[in-house]
C-alpha positions as CSV (number, residue, x, y, z in Angstrom):
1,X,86.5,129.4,106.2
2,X,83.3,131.2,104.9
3,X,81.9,134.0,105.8
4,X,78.1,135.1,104.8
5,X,77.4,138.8,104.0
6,X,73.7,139.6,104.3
7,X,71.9,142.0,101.7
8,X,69.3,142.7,103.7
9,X,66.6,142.7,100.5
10,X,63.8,139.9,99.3
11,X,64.8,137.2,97.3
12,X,62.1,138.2,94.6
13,X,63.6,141.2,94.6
14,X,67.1,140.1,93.5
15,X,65.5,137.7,91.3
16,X,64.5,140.8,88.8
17,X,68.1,142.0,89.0
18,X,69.7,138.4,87.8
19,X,66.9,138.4,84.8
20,X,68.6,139.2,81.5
21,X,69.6,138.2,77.5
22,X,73.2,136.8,77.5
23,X,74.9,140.1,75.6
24,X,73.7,142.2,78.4
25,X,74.7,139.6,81.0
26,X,78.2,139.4,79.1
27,X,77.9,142.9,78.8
28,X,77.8,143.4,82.7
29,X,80.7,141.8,83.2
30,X,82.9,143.5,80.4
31,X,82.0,146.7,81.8
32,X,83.0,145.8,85.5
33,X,86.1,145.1,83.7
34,X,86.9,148.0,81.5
35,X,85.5,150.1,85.1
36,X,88.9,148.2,87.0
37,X,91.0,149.9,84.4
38,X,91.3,146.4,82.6
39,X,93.2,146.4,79.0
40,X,92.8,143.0,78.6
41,X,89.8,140.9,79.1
42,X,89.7,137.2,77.6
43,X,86.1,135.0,77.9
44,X,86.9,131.5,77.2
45,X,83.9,129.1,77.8
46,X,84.5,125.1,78.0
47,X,81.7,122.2,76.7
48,X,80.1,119.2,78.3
49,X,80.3,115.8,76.9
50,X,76.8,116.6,75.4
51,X,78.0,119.7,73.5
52,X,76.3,122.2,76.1
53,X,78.3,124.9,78.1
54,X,80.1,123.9,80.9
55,X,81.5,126.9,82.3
56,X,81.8,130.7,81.5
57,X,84.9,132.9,82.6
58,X,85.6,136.6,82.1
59,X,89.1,137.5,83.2
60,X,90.9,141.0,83.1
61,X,93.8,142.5,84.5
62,X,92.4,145.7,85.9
63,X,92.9,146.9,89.6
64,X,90.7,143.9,91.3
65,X,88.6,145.4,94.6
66,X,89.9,145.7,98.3
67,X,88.6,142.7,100.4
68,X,86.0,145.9,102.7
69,X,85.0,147.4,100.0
70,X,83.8,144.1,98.6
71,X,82.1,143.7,101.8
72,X,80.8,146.5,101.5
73,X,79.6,146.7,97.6
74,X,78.5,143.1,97.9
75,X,76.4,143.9,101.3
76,X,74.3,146.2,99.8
77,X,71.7,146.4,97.0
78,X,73.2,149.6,94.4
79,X,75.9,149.6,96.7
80,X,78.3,150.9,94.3
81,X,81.7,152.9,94.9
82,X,81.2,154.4,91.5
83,X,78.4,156.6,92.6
84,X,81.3,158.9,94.0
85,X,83.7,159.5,91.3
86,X,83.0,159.8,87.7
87,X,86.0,157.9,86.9
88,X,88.8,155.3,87.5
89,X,91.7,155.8,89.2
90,X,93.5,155.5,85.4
91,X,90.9,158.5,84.3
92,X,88.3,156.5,82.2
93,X,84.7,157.4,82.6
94,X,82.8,154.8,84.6
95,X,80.0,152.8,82.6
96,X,78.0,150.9,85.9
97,X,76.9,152.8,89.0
98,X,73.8,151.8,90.1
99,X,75.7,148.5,92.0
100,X,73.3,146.3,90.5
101,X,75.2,144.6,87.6
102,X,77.0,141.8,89.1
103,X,73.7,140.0,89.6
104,X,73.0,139.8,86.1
105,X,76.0,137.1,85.9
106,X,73.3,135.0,87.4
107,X,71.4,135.2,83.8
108,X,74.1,132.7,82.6
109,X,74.4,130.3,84.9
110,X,73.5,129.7,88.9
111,X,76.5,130.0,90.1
112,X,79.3,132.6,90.1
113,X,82.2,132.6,91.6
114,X,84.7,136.1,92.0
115,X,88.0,135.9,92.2
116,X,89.6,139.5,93.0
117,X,93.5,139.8,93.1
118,X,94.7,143.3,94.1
119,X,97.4,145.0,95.9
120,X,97.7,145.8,99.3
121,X,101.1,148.1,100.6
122,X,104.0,145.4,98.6
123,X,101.7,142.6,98.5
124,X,98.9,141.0,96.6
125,X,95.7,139.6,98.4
126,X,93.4,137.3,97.3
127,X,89.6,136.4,97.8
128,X,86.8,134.5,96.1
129,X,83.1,135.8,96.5
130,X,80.2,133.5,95.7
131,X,76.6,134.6,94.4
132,X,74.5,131.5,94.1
133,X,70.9,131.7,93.0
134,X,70.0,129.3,95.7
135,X,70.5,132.0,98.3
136,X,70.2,135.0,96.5
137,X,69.7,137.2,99.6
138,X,73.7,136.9,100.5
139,X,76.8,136.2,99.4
140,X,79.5,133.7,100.5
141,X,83.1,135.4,100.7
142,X,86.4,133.3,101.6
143,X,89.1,134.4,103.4
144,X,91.6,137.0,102.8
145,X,95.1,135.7,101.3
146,X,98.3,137.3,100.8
147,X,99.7,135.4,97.9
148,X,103.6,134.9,97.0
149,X,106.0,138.0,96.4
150,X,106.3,136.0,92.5
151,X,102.8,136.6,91.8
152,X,102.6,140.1,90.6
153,X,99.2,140.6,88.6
154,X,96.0,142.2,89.8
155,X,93.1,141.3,88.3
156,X,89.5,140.0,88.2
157,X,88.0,136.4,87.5
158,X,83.9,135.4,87.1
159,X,83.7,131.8,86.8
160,X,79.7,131.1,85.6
161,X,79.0,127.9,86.1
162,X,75.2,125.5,86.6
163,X,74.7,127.7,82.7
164,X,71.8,128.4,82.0
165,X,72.1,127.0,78.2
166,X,69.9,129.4,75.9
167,X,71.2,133.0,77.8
168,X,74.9,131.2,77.8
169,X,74.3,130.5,74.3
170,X,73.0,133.8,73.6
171,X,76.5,135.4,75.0
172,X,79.1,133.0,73.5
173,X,77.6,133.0,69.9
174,X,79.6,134.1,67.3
175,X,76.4,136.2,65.7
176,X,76.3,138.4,69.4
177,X,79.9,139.3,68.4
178,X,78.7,142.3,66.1
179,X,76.1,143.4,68.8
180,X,79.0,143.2,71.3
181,X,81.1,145.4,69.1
182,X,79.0,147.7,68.3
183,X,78.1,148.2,72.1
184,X,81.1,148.6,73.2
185,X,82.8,150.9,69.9
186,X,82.6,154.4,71.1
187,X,84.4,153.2,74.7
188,X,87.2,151.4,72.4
189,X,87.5,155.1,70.4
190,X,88.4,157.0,73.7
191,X,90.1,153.9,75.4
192,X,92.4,152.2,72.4
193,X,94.6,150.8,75.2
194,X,92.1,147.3,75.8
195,X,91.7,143.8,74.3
């Protein structure tokens, strides 16, 4: 079962938000990462028959976010929980806090999937969260599940698919990779601890 979280804010407005080169779009995402407390992040992309990009994922292991505050974040245009605290709950100085981030995803492809694992009490729960540029004025989020006791890591999954070739292109090349490090060097300095 679905259910559909209204924003509550014009399409042409959200448009602006999801307009973006791939290293920022990629950029985004990273960021929502190292922001979870993530110290490991992998992008793996896969290819077409025809040599395009198929798919896009960004996965980390950080903290994930609670099912209501997802709800919440994804119900509201800058609706970040960032705004409140300076930093994560491990102490790192947040990068994003205007809440408007996630919707540049939609730069590298129309579709865009969430997946957030976190922990709940002794448990880990599980939901996916869908932007699709199709119906940018809300957001499609599954149910809540609590997954087996063997399952044990939290983390965070953006699947991109529908790519949008030259932005995709853009994030995946290995030219960007420079730009990328140098973008994200002085965070790496104070935070040694991710990959």
């Amino acid at each position: 079962m679905t259910k559909r979280i209204d924003l509550g804010v014009e399409n042409d407005h959200i448009e602006s938000l999801t307009r973006a080169n791939g290293i920022t779009a990629i950029s985004e995402l990273l960021w929502n990462s190292l922001d979870a407390d993530s110290t490991q992040i992998n992008v793996e992309y896969t290819n077409n028959k025809l040599g395009g990009i198929e798919t896009i994922k960004v996965k980390d292991n950080g903290h994930g976010i609670d099912y209501m505050k997802a709800q919440h974040v994804f119900g509201t245009l800058g609706g970040s929980d960032k705004k409140n605290s300076t930093t994560s709950p491990n102490g790192r100085y947040y990068h994003g806090k205007e809440g408007k981030g996630r919707y540049k995803s939609l730069a590298l492809g129309d579709l865009v999937t969430f997946t957030s694992t976190y922990k709940n009490l002794d448990s880990l729960k599980e939901f996916t969260i869908i932007l699709d540029r199709n119906h940018l004025s809300y957001s499609a989020f599954s149910d809540l599940q609590t997954l087996p006791k063997e399952k044990q890591e939290t983390g965070f999954q953006v699947l991109v698919e529908n790519i949008n070739q030259e932005t995709a292109q853009q994030a995946i090349d290995s030219s960007s990779r420079k730009e990328l490090e140098q973008k994200f060097a002085s965070y790496w300095i104070n935070y040694p601890e991710f990959s």
